[in-house]
N, C-alpha and C positions, 0 to 999 in steps of 0.2 A: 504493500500500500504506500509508500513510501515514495518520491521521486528517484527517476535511476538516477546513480549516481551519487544518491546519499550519503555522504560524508558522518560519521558517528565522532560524538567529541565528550569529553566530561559534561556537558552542558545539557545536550540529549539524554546521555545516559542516568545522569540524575535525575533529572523531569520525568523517568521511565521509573526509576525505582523509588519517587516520592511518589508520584500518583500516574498511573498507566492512561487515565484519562485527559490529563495534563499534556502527555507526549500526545495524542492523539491530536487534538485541539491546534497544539501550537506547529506539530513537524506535518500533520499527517492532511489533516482536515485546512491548516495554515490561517485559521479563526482569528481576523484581528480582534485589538484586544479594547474589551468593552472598558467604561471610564468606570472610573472607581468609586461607589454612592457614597456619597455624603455619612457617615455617622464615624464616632470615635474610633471603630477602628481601621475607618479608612484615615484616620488625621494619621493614627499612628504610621499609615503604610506611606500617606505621605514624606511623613518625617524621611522613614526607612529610603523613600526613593532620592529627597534627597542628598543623604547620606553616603547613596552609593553616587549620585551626580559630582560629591565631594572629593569621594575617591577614586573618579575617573578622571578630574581633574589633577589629582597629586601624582597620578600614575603616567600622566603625559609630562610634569614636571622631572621626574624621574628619569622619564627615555631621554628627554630633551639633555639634563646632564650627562647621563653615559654618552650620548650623541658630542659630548662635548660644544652642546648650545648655550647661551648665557641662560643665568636662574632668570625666574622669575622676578620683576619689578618690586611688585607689591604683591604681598600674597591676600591683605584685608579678609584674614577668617583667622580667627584664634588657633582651630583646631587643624588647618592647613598648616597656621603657622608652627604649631607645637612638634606635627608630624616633620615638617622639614626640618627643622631646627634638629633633631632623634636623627632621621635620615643622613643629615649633611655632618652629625657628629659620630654616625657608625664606620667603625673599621670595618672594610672591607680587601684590607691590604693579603687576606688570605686566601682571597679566590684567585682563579688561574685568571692568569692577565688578558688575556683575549674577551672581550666585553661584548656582547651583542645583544642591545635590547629589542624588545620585543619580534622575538622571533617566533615563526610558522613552521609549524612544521606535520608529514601527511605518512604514516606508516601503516602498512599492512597488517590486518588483524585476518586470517583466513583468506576470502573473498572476497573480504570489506576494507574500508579505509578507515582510518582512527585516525584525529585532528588535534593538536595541540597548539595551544600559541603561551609560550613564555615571555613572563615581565622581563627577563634577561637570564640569558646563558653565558655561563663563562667557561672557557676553555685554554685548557693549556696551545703552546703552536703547537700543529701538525707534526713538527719536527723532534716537539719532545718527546722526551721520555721517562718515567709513565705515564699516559694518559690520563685524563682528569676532565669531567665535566661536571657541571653546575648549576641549575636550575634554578634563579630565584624568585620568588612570588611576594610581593607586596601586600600584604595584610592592613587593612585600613579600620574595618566592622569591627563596632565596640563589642566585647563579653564583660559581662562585667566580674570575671575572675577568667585568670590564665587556663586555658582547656588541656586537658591531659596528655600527652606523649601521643598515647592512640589514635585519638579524634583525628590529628593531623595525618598519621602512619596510614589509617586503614579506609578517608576519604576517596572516594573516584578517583579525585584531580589528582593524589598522587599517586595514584595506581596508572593512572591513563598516561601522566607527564612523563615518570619513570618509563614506563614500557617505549614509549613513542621514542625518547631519548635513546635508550638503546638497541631500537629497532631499525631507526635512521639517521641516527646524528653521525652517521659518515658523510652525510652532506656538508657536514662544516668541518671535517677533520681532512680532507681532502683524500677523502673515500677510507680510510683507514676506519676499521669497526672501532666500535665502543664496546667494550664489557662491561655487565650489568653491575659486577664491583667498580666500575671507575665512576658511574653515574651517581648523583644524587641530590635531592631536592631541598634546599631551603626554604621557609615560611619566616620572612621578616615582618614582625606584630609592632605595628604603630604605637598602640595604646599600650603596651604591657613592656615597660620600662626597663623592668626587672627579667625580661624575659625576649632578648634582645633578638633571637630566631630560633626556631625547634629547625634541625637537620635529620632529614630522613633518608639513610644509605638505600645499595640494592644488592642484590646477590641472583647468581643465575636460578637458585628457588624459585626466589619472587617472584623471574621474570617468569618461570614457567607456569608458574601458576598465576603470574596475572593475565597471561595468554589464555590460557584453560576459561576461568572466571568470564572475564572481559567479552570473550569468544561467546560461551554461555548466554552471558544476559543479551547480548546482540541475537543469538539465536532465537531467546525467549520473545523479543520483540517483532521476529521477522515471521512467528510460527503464526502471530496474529494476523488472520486474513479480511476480517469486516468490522465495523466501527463496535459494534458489541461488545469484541473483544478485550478492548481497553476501556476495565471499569476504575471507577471512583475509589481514591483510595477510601480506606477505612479509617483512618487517623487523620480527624479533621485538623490539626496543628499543620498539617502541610496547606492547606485553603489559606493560612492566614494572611499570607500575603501574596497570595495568587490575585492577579487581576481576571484568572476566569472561574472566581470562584463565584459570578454573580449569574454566571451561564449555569453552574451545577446547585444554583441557590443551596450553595454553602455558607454559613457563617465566618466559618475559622474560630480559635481560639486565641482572647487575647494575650492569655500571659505564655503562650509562643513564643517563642526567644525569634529575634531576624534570624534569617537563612545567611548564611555566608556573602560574601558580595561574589564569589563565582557559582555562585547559586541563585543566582538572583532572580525571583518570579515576575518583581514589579516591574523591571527595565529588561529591556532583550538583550541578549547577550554582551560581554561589553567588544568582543570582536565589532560587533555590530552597532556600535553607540559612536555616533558622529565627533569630531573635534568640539571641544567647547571653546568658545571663545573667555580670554583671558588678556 
């Protein structure tokens, strides 16, 4: 049901395993998306969108540094400013010196394609030796406590970044493989001071089984052949900040925690969220 060519990415694949009705609507059906009714906890989702408009804005400041562009002017937001202030005061003098932000990249899962785009990869040159890559991810969404080791470990996105990284990032080593020991992803947290990045290794396990896994749930998605198929989740906390939760007149729950910001239901992907002006 799906357009050929269908490209699968962290973004898809979450939307499938929060609610199968949600993947439906948004990849399958392509339902634009109805406005958000007026009551408290649409204020709240307003907030939440944006929050994430905030840190789509700090994530272009970001590329633009590695890019070696001048900083921004004026940042006029406290929490812009607090964030860059933590950014522009991290050592990063231990990643491998080859800088590339926001990079694309499209790896074979089977007979599918799996899609990743990284806030920045770092790699050692092609000429070194050993190899060494780096995945780092920009964390902006308040928790309001540091999330555990796990959360981050056993997430899609780094299931899906890892895998893609060592499946194709011979495109950036000038064809030279990666081993799933040299890859590994960092999560840089805005808000949590004290808690300056979790780093998440790989090993040739992982990867085989996040081939198996990954493989699986794609499968689980393609066996559905009629809109039927993909019902409503059951755990109304994923509606909450769905904007099509007014098509499944679901509620949502308010004391929901926000979704991730690469999770995000209220805004479309942020591959897909235009330049903001600045």
């Amino acid at each position: 049901m799906l357009p050929l060519g269908f490209t699968f990415s962290q973004h898809s694949l979450n939307d499938f395993k929060d609610c199968p009705r949600r993947f439906y609507l948004k990849y399958v059906a392509r339902q634009p998306w109805p406005l958000v009714e007026v009551s408290p906890l649409a204020l709240d989702a307003l907030q939440y969108r944006e929050d994430l408009q905030r840190g789509a804005r700090f994530h272009r400041w970001v590329e633009r540094y590695w890019l070696g562009l001048p900083e921004p002017p004026h940042l006029g937001d406290e929490t812009l400013a607090r964030w860059w202030a933590r950014f522009t005061q991290t050592d990063f003098s231990d990643l491998p010196p080859v800088r590339l932000p926001e990079v694309e990249l499209v790896a074979a899962l089977g007979e599918h394609n799996l899609y990743a785009r990284f806030d920045l990869l770092a790699l050692t040159p092609p000429e070194a030796a050993p190899m060494r890559a780096v995945i780092v991810d920009w964390k902006t969404l308040h928790h309001p406590e540091a999330l555990p080791f796990t959360f981050y470990k056993n997430r899609v996105q780094t299931r899906v970044y890892l895998y893609v990284l060592a499946t194709a990032g011979s495109a950036f080593t000038e064809g030279r493989p990666l081993e799933p020991a040299q890859c590994s992803l960092r999560y840089w947290l805005a808000n949590h001071p004290d808690t300056p990045w979790v780093e998440i290794t790989y090993s040739r396990e992982e990867y085989e089984r996040d081939r198996y896994q990954l493989g699986a749930l794609i499968d689980s998605i393609l066996a559905r052949q009629h809109e039927a198929d993909f019902e409503m989740t059951a755990d109304e906390r994923h509606c909450t900040y769905c904007t099509f939760r007014t098509l499944c007149q679901r509620a949502g729950d308010p004391s929901a925690p926000p979704p991730d910001e690469d999770e995000a239901l209220l805004m479309p992907d942020l591959d897909t969220v235009p330049e903001l002006e600045y």
